[in-house]
KOLMARLUM-275645 format. One record per residue (C-alpha): residue in three letters; x, y, z; residue number from 1. Coordinates in Angstrom, 1 decimal. Example, Ala and Ser with C-alpha at 12.3 -4.5 7.8 and 13.67 -1.06 7.14 Angstrom:
# residues 2
+------+--------+--------+--------+-------+
: tipa :     c1 :     c2 :     c3 : torke :
+------+--------+--------+--------+-------+
:  ala :   12.3 :   -4.5 :    7.8 :     1 :
:  ser :   13.7 :   -1.1 :    7.1 :     2 :
+------+--------+--------+--------+-------+
This chain:
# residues 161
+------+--------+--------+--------+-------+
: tipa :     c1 :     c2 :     c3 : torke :
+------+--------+--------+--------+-------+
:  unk :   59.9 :  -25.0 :  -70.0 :     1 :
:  unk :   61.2 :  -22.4 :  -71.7 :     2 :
:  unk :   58.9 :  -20.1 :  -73.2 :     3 :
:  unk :   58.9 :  -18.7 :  -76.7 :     4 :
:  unk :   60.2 :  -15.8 :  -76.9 :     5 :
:  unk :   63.1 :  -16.3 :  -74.3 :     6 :
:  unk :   65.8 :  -17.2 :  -75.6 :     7 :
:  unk :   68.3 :  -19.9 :  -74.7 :     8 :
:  unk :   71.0 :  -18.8 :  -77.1 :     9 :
:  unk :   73.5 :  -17.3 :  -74.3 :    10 :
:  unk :   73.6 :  -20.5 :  -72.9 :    11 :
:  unk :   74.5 :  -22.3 :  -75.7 :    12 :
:  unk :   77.5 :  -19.5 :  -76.6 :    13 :
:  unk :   78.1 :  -20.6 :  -72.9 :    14 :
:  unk :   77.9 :  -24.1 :  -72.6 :    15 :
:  unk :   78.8 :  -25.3 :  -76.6 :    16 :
:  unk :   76.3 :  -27.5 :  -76.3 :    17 :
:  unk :   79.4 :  -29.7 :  -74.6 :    18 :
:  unk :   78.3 :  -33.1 :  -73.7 :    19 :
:  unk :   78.1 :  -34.5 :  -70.5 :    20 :
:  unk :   78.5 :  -38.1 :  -68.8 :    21 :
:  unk :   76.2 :  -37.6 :  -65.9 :    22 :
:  unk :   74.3 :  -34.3 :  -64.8 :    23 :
:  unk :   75.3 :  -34.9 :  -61.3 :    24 :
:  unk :   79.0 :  -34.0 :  -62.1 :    25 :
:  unk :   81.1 :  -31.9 :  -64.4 :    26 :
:  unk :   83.9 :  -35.5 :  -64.3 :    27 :
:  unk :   84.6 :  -36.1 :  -68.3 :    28 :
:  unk :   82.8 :  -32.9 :  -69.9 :    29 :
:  unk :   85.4 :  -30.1 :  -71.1 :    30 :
:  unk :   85.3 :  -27.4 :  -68.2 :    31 :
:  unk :   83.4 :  -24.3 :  -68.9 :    32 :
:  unk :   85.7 :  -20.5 :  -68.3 :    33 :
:  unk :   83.3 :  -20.2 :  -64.9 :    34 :
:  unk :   85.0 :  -23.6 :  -63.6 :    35 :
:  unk :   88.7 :  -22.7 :  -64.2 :    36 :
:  unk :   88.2 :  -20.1 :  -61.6 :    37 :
:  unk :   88.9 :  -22.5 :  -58.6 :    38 :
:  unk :   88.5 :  -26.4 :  -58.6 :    39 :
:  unk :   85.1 :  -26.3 :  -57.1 :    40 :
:  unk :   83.7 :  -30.0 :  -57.0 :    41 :
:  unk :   80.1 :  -28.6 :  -58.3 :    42 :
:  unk :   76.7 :  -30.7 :  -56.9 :    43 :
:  unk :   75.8 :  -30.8 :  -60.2 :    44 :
:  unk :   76.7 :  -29.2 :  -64.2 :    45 :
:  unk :   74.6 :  -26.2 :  -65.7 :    46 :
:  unk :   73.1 :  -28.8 :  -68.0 :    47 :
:  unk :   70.8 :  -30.6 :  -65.2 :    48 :
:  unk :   69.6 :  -27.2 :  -64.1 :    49 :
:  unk :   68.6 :  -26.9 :  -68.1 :    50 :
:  unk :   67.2 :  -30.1 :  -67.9 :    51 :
:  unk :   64.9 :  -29.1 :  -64.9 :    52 :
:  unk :   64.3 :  -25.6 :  -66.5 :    53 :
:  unk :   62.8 :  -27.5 :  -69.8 :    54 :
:  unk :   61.1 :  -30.5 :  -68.6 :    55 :
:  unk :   59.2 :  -27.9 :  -65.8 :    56 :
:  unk :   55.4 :  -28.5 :  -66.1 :    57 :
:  unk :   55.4 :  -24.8 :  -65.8 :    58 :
:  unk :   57.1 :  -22.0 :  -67.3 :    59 :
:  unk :   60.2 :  -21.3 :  -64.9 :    60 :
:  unk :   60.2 :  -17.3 :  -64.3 :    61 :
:  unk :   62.4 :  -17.5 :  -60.6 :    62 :
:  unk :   64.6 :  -19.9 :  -59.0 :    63 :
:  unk :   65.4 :  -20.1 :  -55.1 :    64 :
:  unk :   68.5 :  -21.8 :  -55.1 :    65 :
:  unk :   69.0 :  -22.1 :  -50.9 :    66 :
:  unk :   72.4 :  -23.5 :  -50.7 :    67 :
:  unk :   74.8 :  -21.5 :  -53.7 :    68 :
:  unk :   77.8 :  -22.7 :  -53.2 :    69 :
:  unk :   79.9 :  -22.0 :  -56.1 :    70 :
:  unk :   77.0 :  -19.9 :  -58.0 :    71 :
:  unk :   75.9 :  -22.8 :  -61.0 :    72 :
:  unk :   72.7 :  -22.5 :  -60.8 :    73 :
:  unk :   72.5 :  -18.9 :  -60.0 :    74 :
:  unk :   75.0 :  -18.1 :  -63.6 :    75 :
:  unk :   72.9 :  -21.4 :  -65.4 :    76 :
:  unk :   69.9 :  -19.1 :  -64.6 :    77 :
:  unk :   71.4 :  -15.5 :  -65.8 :    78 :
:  unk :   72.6 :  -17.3 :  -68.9 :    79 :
:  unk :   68.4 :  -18.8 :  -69.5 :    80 :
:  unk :   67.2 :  -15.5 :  -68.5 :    81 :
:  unk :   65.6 :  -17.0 :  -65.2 :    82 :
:  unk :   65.4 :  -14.4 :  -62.3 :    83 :
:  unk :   67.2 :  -16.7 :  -59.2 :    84 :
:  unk :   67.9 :  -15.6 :  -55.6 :    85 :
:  unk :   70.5 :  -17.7 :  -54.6 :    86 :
:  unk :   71.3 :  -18.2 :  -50.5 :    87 :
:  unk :   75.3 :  -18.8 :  -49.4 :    88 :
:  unk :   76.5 :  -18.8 :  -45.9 :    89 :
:  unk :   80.5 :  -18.8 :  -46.4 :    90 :
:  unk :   81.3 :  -15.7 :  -47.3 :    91 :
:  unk :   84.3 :  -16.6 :  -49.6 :    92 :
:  unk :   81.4 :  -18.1 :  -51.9 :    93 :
:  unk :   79.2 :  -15.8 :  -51.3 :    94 :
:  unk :   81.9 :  -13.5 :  -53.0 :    95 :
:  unk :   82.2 :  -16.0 :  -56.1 :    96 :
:  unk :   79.2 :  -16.3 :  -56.7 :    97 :
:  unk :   78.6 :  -12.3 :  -56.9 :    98 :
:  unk :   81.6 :  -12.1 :  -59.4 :    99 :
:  unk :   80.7 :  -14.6 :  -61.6 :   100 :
:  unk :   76.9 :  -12.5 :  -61.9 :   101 :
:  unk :   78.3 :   -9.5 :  -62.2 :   102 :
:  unk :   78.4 :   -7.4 :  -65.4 :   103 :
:  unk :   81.3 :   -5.9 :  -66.1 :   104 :
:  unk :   81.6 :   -2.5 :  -68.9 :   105 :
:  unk :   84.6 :   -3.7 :  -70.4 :   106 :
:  unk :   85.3 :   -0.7 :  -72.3 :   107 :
:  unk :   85.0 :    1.4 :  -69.5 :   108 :
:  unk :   87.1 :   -1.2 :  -67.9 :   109 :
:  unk :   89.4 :   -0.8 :  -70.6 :   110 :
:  unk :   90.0 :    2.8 :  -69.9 :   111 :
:  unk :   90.2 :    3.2 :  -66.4 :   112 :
:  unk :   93.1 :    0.4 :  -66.5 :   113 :
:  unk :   95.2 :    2.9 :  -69.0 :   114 :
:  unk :   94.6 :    5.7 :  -66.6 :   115 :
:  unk :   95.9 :    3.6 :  -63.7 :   116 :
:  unk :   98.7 :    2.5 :  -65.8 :   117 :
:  unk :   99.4 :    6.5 :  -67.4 :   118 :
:  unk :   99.2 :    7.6 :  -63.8 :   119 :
:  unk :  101.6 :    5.3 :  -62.3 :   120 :
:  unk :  104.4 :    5.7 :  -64.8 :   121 :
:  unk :  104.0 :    9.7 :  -64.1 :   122 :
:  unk :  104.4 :    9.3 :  -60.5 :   123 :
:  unk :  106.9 :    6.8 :  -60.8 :   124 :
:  unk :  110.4 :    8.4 :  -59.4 :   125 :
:  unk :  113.6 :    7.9 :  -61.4 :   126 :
:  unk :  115.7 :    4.5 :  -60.8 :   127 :
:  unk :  118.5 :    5.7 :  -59.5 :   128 :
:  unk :  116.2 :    7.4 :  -56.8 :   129 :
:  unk :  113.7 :    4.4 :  -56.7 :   130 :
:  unk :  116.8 :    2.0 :  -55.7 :   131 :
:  unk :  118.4 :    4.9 :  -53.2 :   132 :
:  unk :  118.4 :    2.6 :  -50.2 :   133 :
:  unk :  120.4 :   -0.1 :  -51.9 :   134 :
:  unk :  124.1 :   -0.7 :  -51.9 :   135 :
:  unk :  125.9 :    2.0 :  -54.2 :   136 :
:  unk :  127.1 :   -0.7 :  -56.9 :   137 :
:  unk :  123.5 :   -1.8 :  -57.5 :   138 :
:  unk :  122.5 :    0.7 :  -60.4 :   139 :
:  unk :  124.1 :    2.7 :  -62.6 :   140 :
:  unk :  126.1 :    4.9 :  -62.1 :   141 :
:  unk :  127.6 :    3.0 :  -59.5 :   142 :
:  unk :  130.5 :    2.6 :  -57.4 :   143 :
:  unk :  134.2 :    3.6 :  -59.0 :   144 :
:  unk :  132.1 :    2.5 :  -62.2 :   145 :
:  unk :  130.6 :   -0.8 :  -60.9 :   146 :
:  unk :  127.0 :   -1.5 :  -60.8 :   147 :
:  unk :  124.9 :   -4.4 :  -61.2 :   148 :
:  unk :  121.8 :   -2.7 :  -63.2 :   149 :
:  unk :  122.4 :   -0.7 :  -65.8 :   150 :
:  unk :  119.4 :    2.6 :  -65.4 :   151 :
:  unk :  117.3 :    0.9 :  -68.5 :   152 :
:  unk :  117.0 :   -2.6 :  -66.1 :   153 :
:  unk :  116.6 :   -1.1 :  -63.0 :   154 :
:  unk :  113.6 :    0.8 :  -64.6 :   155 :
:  unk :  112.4 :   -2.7 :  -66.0 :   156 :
:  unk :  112.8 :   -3.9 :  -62.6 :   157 :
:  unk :  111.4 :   -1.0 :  -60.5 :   158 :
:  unk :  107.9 :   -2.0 :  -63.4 :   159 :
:  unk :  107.4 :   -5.3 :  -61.2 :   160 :
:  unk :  107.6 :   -3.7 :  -57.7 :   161 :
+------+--------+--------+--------+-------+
């Protein structure tokens, strides 16, 4: 059971308190952000590891969870405040599972994206010397006046390489 003092209520922001046809599959319920990831078929929803968190005899403080697969009841535990060591063979789930747990510093996200992004557009060369080993009519200025890019869509362009 949950014990007073620990609270439940990052769950519920989690879950919406969505209902759920059967706790042995997520078929019916409105998929939580973790499940749009990749179309895992989970063993079960975070609600049945709720379920088995509150009707406990005794107060749940760890979970072993031996087979993680795509990390439910490793994030159902994190979001009730349960301490859960949680066993994955395949590596590629292994991986999922430590993304989903992970805590990211979103402002300090934030910022180290704009620096990427400031520093790219400083090292970025000019278009017409971006697009140098292309046929002379591609950009602007061209060939005899011809080109297929003027400079201001070339440097759109040379954005998405």
């Amino acid at each position: 059971m949950l014990s007073e003092g620990r609270s439940s209520s990052s769950y519920c922001d989690w879950t919406q308190d969505r209902p759920v046809n059967f706790f042995g599959t997520n078929d019916g319920a409105r998929r939580l952000a973790f499940q749009t990831w990749h179309h895992f078929k989970e063993a079960f929803t975070p609600e049945f590891i709720k379920y088995a968190v509150d009707h406990s005899k005794t107060e749940v403080a760890t979970c072993i969870d031996p087979l993680g697969g795509s990390g439910t009841t490793a994030l159902t535990c994190q979001m009730l405040g349960i301490e859960c060591t949680t066993i994955e063979v395949n590596p590629l789930l292994a991986d999922v599972i430590r993304a989903k747990l992970l805590k990211y510093n979103t402002d300090r996200l934030s910022a180290t994206l704009h620096g990427v992004r400031r520093k790219a557009r400083q090292l970025r060369p000019d278009a017409t010397e971006y697009f140098g080993h292309t046929p002379p009519t591609f950009v602007e200025p061209g060939n005899g006046g011809r080109w297929l890019f003027d400079l201001t869509v070339a440097e759109r362009l040379q954005t998405l390489f």
